[in-house]
C-alpha positions, -999 to 999 in steps of 0.1 A, spaced: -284 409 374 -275 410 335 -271 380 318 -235 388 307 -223 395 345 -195 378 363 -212 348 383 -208 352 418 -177 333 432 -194 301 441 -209 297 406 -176 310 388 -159 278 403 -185 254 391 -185 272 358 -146 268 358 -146 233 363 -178 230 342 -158 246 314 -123 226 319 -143 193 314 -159 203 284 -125 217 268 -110 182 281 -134 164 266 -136 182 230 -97 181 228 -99 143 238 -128 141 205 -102 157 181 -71 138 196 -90 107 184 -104 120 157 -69 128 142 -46 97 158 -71 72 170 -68 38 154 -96 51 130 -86 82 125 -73 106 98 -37 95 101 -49 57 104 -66 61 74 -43 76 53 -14 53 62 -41 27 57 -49 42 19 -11 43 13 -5 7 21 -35 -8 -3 -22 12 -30 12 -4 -28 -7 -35 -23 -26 -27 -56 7 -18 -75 19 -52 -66 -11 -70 -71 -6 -59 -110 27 -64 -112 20 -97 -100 -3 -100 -127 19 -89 -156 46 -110 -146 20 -142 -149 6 -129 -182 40 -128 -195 49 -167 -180 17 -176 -192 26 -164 -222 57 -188 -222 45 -214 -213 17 -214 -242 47 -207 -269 64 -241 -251 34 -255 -257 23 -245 -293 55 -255 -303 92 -268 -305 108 -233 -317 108 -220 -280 118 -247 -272 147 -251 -293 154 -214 -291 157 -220 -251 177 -250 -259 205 -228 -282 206 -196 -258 202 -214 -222 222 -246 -229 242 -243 -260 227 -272 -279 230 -273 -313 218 -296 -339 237 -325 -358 267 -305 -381 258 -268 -366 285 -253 -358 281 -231 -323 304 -200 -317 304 -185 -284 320 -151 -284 330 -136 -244 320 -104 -235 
Protein backbone atom coordinates (compact mmCIF):
# COMPACT_ATOMS: atom_id res chain seq x y z
CA UNK A 1 0.00 0.00 0.00
CA UNK A 2 1.53 3.54 -0.92
CA UNK A 3 1.88 5.94 1.59
CA UNK A 4 -0.35 8.49 -0.15
CA UNK A 5 -3.41 5.87 -0.50
CA UNK A 6 -6.92 6.40 0.86
CA UNK A 7 -6.95 4.60 4.43
CA UNK A 8 -9.25 1.86 4.46
CA UNK A 9 -12.72 2.85 5.88
CA UNK A 10 -12.12 2.04 9.51
CA UNK A 11 -8.98 4.20 9.58
CA UNK A 12 -10.48 7.11 7.38
CA UNK A 13 -13.05 7.52 10.28
CA UNK A 14 -10.53 7.75 12.97
CA UNK A 15 -8.44 10.03 10.79
CA UNK A 16 -11.59 12.17 10.29
CA UNK A 17 -12.22 12.65 13.77
CA UNK A 18 -8.49 12.73 14.42
CA UNK A 19 -8.38 15.65 11.93
CA UNK A 20 -11.78 17.59 13.23
CA UNK A 21 -10.05 17.74 16.73
CA UNK A 22 -6.98 19.02 15.65
CA UNK A 23 -8.80 21.84 13.32
CA UNK A 24 -10.99 22.49 16.54
CA UNK A 25 -8.40 22.88 18.60
CA UNK A 26 -6.02 25.26 16.38
CA UNK A 27 -9.09 27.41 15.55
CA UNK A 28 -9.89 27.51 19.48
CA UNK A 29 -5.68 28.68 19.74
CA UNK A 30 -6.25 31.60 17.25
CA UNK A 31 -9.74 32.53 18.61
CA UNK A 32 -7.86 33.22 21.86
CA UNK A 33 -5.08 34.44 20.49
CA UNK A 34 -7.02 37.29 18.66
CA UNK A 35 -10.04 37.98 21.42
CA UNK A 36 -8.89 36.32 24.63
CA UNK A 37 -8.57 38.60 27.51
CA UNK A 38 -4.84 38.74 26.50
CA UNK A 39 -5.07 38.93 23.23
CA UNK A 40 -4.40 41.17 20.18
CA UNK A 41 -7.61 43.15 20.54
CA UNK A 42 -7.15 43.15 24.49
CA UNK A 43 -4.05 44.62 24.04
CA UNK A 44 -4.57 47.11 21.75
CA UNK A 45 -7.67 48.50 23.50
CA UNK A 46 -5.41 48.20 26.54
CA UNK A 47 -2.48 50.40 24.67
CA UNK A 48 -5.22 52.84 23.62
CA UNK A 49 -6.47 53.49 27.08
CA UNK A 50 -2.78 54.22 28.79
CA UNK A 51 -2.14 56.61 26.13
CA UNK A 52 -5.21 58.57 27.01
CA UNK A 53 -4.18 58.00 30.46
CA UNK A 54 -0.74 59.46 29.65
CA UNK A 55 -2.32 62.52 27.72
CA UNK A 56 -4.05 63.30 30.91
CA UNK A 57 -1.51 62.55 33.22
CA UNK A 58 0.43 65.68 31.36
CA UNK A 59 -2.20 67.74 31.09
CA UNK A 60 -2.64 67.24 34.67
CA UNK A 61 0.71 68.26 35.05
CA UNK A 62 0.68 71.47 33.01
CA UNK A 63 -2.32 72.64 34.61
CA UNK A 64 -0.32 72.34 38.24
CA UNK A 65 2.83 73.90 36.80
CA UNK A 66 0.81 76.74 35.72
CA UNK A 67 -1.12 76.94 39.52
CA UNK A 68 2.05 76.47 40.90
CA UNK A 69 3.20 79.08 39.05
CA UNK A 70 0.43 81.32 40.74
CA UNK A 71 0.58 80.62 43.57
CA UNK A 72 4.55 81.44 43.74
CA UNK A 73 3.72 85.14 42.06
CA UNK A 74 0.95 85.36 45.24
CA UNK A 75 3.62 84.65 47.16
CA UNK A 76 6.70 86.67 45.80
CA UNK A 77 4.57 89.50 45.93
CA UNK A 78 1.55 91.94 46.34
CA UNK A 79 1.17 92.86 42.47
CA UNK A 80 -0.78 89.58 41.81
CA UNK A 81 -2.31 90.13 44.23
CA UNK A 82 -3.52 93.51 43.67
CA UNK A 83 -3.92 92.71 40.04
CA UNK A 84 -6.44 89.78 41.18
CA UNK A 85 -7.92 92.33 43.51
CA UNK A 86 -8.71 95.08 40.38
CA UNK A 87 -9.82 92.41 37.68
CA UNK A 88 -11.67 89.72 40.04
CA UNK A 89 -13.29 92.11 42.59
CA UNK A 90 -13.11 95.59 41.40
CA UNK A 91 -11.08 97.07 44.17
CA UNK A 92 -9.36 100.01 43.69
CA UNK A 93 -7.10 102.10 45.74
CA UNK A 94 -7.89 105.38 47.86
CA UNK A 95 -8.90 108.28 44.88
CA UNK A 96 -8.68 105.67 41.76
CA UNK A 97 -11.19 106.10 39.86
CA UNK A 98 -12.62 102.55 38.37
CA UNK A 99 -14.53 102.43 34.99
CA UNK A 100 -16.25 99.43 34.05
CA UNK A 101 -17.28 99.37 30.46
CA UNK A 102 -20.20 96.31 29.45
CA UNK A 103 -19.60 94.22 26.72
Amino acid sequence: MSPFAAPPPRRRWAWSLSLGVVLSAAASMVFLALAGDSGVLARRALAREIAAERARVAQLQAQQRELTERLDNLAAGTFEMERLARERLGLARKGELVYRFED
